[in-house]
MMTF fields as JSON, N, C-alpha, C and O atoms, coordinates in Angstrom:
{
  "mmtfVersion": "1.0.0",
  "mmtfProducer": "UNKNOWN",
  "numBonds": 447,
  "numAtoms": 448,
  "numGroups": 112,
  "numChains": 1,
  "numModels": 1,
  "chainsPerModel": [1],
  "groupsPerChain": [112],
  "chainIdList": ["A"],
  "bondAtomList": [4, 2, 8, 6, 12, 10, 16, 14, 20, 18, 24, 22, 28, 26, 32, 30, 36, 34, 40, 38, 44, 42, 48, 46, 52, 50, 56, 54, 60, 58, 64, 62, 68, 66, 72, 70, 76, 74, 80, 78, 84, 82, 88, 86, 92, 90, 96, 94, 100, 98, 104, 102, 108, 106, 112, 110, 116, 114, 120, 118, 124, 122, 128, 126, 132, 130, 136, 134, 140, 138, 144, 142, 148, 146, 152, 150, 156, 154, 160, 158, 164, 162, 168, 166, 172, 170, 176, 174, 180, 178, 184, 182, 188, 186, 192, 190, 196, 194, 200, 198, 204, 202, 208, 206, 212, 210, 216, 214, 220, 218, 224, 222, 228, 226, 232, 230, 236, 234, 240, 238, 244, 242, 248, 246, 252, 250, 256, 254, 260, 258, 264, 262, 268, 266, 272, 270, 276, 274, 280, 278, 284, 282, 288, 286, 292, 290, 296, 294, 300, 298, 304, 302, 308, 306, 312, 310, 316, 314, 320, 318, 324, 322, 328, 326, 332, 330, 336, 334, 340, 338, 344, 342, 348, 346, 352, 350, 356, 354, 360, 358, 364, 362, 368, 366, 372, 370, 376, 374, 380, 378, 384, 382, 388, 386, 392, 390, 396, 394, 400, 398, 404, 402, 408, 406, 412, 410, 416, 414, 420, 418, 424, 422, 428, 426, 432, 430, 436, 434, 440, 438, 444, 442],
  "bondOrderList": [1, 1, 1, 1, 1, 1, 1, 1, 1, 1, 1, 1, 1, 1, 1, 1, 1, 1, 1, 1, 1, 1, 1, 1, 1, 1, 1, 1, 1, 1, 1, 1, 1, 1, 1, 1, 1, 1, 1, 1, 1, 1, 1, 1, 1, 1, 1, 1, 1, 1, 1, 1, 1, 1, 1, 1, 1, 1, 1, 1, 1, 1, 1, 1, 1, 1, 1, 1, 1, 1, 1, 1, 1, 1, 1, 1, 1, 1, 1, 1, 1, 1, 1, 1, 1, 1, 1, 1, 1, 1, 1, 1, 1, 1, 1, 1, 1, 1, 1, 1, 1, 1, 1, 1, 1, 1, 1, 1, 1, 1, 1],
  "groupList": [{"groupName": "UNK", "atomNameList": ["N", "CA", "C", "O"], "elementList": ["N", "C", "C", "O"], "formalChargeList": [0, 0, 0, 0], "bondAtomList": [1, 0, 2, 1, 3, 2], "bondOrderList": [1, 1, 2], "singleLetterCode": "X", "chemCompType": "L-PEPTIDE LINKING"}],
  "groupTypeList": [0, 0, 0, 0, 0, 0, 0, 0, 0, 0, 0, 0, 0, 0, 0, 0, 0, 0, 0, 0, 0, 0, 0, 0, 0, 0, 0, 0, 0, 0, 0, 0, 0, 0, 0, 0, 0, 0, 0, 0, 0, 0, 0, 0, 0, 0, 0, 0, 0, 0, 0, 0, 0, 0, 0, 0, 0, 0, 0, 0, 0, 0, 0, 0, 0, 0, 0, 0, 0, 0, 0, 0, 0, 0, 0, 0, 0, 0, 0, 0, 0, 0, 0, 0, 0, 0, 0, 0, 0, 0, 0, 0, 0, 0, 0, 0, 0, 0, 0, 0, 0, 0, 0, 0, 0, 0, 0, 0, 0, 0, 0, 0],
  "groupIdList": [1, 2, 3, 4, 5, 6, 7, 8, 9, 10, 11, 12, 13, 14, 15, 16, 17, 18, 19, 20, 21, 22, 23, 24, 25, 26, 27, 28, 29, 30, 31, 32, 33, 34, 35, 36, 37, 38, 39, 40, 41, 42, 43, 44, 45, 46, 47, 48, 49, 50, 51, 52, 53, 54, 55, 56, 57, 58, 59, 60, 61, 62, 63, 64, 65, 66, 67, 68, 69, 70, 71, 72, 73, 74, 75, 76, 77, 78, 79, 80, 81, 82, 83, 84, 85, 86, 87, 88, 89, 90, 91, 92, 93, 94, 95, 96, 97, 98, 99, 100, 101, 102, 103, 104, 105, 106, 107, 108, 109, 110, 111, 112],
  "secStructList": [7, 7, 7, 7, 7, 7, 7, 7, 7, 7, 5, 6, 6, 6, 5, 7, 7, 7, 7, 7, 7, 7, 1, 5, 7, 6, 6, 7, 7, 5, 7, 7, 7, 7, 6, 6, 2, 2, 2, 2, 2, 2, 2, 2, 2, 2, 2, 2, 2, 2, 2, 2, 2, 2, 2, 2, 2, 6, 7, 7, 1, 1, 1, 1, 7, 7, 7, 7, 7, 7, 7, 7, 7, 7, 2, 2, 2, 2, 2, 2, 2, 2, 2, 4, 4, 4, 6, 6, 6, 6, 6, 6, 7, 7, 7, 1, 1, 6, 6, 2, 2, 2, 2, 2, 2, 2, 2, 2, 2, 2, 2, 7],
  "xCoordList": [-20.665, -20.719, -19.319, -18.391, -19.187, -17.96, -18.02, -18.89, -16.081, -15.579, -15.397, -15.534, -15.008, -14.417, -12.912, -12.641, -11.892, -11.138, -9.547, -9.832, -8.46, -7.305, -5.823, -5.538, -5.282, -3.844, -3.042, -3.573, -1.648, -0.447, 1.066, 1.341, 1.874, 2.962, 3.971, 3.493, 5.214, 6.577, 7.478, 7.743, 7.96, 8.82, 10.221, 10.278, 11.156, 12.168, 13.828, 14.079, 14.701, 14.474, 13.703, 13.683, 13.091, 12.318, 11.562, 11.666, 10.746, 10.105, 8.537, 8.562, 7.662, 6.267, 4.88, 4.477, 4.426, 3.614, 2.273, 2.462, 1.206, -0.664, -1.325, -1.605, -1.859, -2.667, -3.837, -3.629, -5.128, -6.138, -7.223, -7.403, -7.774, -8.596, -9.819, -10.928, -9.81, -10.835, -11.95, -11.71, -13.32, -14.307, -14.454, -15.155, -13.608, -14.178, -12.32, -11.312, -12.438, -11.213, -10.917, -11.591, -9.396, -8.879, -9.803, -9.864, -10.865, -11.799, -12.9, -13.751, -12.926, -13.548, -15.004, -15.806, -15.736, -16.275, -16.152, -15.071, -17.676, -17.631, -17.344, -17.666, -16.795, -15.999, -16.395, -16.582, -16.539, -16.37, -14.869, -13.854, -15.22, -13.961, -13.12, -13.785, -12.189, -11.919, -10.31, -9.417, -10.112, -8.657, -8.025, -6.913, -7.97, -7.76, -7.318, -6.199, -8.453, -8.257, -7.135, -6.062, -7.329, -6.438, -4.945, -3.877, -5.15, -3.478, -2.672, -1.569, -3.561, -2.949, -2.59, -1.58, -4.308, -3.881, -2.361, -1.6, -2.113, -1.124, 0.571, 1.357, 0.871, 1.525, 1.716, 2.875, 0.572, 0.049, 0.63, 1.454, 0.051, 0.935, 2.003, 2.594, 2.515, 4.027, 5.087, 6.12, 4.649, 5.422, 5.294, 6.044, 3.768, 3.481, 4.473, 4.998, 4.885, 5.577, 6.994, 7.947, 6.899, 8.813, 8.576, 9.507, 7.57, 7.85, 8.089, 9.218, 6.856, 6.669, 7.661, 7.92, 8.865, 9.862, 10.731, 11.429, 10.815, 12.226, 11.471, 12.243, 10.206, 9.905, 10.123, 10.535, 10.123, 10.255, 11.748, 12.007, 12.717, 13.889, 14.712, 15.896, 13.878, 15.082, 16.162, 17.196, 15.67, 16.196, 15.439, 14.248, 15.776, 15.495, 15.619, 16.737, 14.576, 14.771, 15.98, 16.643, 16.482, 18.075, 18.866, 19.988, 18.691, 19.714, 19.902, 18.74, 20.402, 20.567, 19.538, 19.789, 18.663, 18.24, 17.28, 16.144, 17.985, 17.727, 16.853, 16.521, 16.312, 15.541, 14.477, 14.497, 13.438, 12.195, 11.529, 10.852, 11.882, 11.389, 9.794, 9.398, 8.879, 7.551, 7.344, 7.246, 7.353, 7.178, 5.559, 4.859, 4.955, 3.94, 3.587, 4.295, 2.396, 1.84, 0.651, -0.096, 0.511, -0.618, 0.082, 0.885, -0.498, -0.367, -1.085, -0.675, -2.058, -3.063, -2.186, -2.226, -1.57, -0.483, 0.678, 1.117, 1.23, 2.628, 2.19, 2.562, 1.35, 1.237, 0.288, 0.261, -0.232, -1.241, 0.253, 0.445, 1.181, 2.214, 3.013, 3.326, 3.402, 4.395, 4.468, 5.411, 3.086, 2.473, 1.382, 1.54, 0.04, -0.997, -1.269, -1.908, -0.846, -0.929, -0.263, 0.156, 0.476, 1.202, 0.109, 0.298, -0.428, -2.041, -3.248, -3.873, -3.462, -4.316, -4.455, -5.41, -3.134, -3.122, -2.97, -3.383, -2.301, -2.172, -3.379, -3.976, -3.968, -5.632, -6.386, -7.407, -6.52, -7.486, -8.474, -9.62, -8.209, -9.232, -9.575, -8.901, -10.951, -11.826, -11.319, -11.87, -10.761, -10.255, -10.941, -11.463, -11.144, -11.955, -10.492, -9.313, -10.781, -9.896, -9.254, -8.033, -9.703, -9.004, -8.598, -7.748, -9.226, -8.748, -7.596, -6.802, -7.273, -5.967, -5.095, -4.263, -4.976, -4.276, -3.413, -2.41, -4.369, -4.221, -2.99, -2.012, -3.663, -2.877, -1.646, -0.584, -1.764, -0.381, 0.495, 1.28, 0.719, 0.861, 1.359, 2.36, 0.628, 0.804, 1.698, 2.196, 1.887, 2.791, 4.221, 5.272, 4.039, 5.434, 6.07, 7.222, 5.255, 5.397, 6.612, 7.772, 6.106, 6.427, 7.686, 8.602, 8.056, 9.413, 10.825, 12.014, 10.241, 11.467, 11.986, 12.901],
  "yCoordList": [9.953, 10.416, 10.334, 10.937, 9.785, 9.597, 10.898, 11.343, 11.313, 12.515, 11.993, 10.776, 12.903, 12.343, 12.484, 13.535, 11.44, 11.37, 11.126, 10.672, 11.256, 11.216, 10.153, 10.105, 9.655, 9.618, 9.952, 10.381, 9.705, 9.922, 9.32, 9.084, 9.229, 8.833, 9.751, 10.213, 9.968, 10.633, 9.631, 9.08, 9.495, 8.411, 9.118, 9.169, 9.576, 10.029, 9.411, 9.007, 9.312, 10.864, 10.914, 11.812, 9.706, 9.194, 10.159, 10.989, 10.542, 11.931, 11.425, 10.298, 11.992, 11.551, 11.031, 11.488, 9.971, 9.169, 9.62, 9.864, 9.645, 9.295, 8.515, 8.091, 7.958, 6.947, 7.809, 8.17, 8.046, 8.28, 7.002, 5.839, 7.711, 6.607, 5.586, 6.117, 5.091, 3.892, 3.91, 4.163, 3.581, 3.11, 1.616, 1.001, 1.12, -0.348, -0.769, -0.165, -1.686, -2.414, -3.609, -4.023, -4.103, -5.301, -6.088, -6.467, -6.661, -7.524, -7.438, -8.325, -6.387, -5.307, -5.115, -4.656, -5.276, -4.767, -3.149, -2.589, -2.291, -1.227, -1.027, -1.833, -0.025, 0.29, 1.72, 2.291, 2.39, 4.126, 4.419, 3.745, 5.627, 6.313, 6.249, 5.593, 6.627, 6.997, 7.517, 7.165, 8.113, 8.532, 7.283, 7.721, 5.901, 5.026, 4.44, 4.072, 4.465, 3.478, 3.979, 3.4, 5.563, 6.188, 6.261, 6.614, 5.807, 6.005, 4.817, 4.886, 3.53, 2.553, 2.165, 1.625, 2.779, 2.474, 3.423, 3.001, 4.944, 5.186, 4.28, 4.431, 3.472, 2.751, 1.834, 1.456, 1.07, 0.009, 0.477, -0.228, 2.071, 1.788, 1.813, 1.193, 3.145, 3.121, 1.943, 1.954, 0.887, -0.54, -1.425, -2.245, -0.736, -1.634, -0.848, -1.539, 0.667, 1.167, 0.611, 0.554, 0.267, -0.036, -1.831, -2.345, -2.573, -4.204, -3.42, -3.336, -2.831, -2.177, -1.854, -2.166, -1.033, 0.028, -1.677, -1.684, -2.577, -3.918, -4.558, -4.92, -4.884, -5.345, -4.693, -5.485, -3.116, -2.362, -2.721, -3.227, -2.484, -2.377, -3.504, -3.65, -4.227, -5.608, -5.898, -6.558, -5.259, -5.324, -5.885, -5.737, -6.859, -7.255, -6.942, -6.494, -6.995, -6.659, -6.626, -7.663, -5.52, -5.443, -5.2, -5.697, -4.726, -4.371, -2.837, -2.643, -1.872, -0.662, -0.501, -1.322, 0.376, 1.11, 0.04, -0.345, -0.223, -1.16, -0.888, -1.865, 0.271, 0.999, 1.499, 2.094, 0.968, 1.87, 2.371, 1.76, 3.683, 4.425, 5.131, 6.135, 3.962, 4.999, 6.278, 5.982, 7.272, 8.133, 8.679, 9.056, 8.734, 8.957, 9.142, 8.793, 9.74, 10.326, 9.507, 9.726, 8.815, 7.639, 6.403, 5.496, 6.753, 5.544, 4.407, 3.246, 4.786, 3.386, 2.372, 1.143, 3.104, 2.294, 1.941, 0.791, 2.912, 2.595, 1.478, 0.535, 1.091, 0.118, -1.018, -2.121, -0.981, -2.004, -2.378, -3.351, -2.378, -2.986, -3.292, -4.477, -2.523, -3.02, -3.948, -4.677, -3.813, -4.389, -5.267, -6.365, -4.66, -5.535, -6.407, -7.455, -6.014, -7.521, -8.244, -8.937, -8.875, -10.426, -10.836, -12.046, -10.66, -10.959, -11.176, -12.233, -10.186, -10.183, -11.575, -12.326, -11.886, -12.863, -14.322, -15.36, -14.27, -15.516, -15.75, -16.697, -14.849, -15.397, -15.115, -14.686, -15.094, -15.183, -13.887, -14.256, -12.586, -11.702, -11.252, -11.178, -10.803, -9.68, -8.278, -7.879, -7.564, -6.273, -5.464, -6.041, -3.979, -3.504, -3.05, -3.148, -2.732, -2.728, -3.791, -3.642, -4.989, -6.069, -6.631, -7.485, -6.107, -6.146, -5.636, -6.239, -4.163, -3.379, -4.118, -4.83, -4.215, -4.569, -6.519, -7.049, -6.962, -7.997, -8.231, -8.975, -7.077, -6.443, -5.587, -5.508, -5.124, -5.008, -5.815, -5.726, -7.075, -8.035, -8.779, -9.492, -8.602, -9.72, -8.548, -8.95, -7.562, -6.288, -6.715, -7.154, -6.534, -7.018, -8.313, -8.44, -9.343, -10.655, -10.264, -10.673, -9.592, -9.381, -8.881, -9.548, -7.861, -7.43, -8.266, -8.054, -9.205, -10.199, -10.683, -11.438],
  "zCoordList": [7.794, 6.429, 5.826, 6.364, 4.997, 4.382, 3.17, 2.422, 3.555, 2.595, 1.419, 1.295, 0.167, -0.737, -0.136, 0.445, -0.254, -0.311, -1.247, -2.355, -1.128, -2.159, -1.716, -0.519, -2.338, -2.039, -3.324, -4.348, -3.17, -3.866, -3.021, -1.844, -4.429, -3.547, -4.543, -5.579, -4.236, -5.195, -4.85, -3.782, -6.178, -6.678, -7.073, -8.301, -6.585, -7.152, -7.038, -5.903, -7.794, -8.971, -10.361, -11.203, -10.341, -11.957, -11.675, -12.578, -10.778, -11.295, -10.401, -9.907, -10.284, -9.279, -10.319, -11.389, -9.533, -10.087, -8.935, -7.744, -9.488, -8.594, -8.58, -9.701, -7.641, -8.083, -7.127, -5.969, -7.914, -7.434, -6.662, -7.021, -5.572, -4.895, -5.246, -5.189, -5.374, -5.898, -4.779, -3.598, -5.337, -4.413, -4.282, -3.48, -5.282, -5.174, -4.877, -5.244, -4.297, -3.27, -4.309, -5.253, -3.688, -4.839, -5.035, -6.205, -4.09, -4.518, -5.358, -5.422, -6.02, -6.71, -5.802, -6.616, -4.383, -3.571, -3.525, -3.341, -3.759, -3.388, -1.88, -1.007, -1.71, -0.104, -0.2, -1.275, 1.218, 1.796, 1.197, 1.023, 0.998, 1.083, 2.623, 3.426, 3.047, 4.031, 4.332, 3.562, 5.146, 5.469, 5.897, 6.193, 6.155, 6.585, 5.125, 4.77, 4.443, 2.828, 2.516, 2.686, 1.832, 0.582, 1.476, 0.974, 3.044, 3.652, 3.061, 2.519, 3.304, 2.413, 1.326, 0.874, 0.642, -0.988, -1.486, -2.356, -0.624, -1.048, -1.012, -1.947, 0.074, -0.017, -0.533, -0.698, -1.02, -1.614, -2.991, -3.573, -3.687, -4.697, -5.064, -5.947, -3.823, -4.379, -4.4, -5.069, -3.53, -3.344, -4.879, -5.41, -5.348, -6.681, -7.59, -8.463, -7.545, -8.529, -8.282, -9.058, -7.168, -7.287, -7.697, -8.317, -7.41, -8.44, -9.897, -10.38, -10.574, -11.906, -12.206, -13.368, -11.399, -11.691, -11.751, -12.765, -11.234, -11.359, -12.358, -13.245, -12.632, -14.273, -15.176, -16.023, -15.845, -16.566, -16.883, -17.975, -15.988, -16.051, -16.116, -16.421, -15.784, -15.579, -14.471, -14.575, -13.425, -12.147, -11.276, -11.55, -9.707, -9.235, -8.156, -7.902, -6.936, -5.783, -5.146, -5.168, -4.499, -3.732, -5.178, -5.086, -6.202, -6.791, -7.198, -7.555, -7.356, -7.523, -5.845, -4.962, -5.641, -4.674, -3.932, -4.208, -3.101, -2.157, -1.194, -0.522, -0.881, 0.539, -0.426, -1.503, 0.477, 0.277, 1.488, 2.316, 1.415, 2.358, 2.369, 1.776, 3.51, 3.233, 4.953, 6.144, 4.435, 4.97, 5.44, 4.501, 6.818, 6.701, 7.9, 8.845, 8.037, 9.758, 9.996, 10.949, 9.37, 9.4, 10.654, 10.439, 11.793, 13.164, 12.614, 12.598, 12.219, 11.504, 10.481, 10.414, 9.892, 8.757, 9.662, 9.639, 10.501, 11.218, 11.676, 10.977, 12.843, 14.013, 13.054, 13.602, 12.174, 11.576, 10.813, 11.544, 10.131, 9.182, 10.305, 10.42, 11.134, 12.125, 13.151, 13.457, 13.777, 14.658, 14.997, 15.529, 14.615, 14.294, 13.171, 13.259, 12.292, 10.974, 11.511, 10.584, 13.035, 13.09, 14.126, 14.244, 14.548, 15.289, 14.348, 14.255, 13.75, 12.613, 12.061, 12.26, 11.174, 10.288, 11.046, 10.528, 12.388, 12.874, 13.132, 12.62, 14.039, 14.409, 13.502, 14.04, 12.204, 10.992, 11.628, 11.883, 11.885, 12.625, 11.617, 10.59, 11.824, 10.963, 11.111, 12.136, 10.762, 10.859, 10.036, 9.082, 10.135, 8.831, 7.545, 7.885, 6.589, 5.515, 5.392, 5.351, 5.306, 4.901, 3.601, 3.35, 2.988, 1.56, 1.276, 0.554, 1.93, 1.119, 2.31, 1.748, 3.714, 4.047, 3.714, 4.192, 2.786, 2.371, 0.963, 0.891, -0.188, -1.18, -0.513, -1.131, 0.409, 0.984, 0.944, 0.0, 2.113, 2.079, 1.035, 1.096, 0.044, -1.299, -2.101, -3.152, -1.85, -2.808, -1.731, -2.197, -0.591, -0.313, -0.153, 0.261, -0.509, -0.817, -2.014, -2.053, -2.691, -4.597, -4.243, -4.723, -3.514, -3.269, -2.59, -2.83, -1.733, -1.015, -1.71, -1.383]
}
């Protein structure tokens, strides 16, 4: 049975931004909620607020605040970004959440 679920991220010192959880995924596919999704989608956006935050401004990656620090107790996010997405993607695997972990991917494409 799937919960309703939430994420968020804080953006400072500009001050804290939310992005509430979606049922339907970048591919616009309805999806479960889950503690797995909203762990990503929360990273997912705050990486999108910091491209947003170098278009707004007219700054470019590596200039003024160079570190983005994501903080989090999510093993599923630690070891799936750190570890399992270089298996994943070499062997074309079916993983579940493949969508956000894909928009991941393509959000930190945007930052290099």
């Amino acid at each position: 049975m799937a919960g309703i679920t939430g994420c968020a991220f804080y953006y400072r010192p500009a001050g804290g931004k939310a992005s509430g959880e979606k049922t339907t995924g970048p591919s616009g596919l309805t999806s479960r909620q889950t503690s797995n999704r909203a762990e990503l989608r929360a990273v997912i956006a705050a990486l999108q607020y910091r491209v947003w935050y170098h278009r707004k401004y007219g700054t470019k990656p590596g200039e003024g605040r160079e570190k983005v620090i994501i903080a989090t107790d999510s093993q599923y996010v630690v070891l799936g970004i750190t570890e399992w997405i270089r298996t994943w993607v070499s062997n074309n695997k079916l993983v579940a959440n493949r969508d956000l972990w894909e928009e991941l991917l393509n959000v930190l494409r945007k930052l290099d």
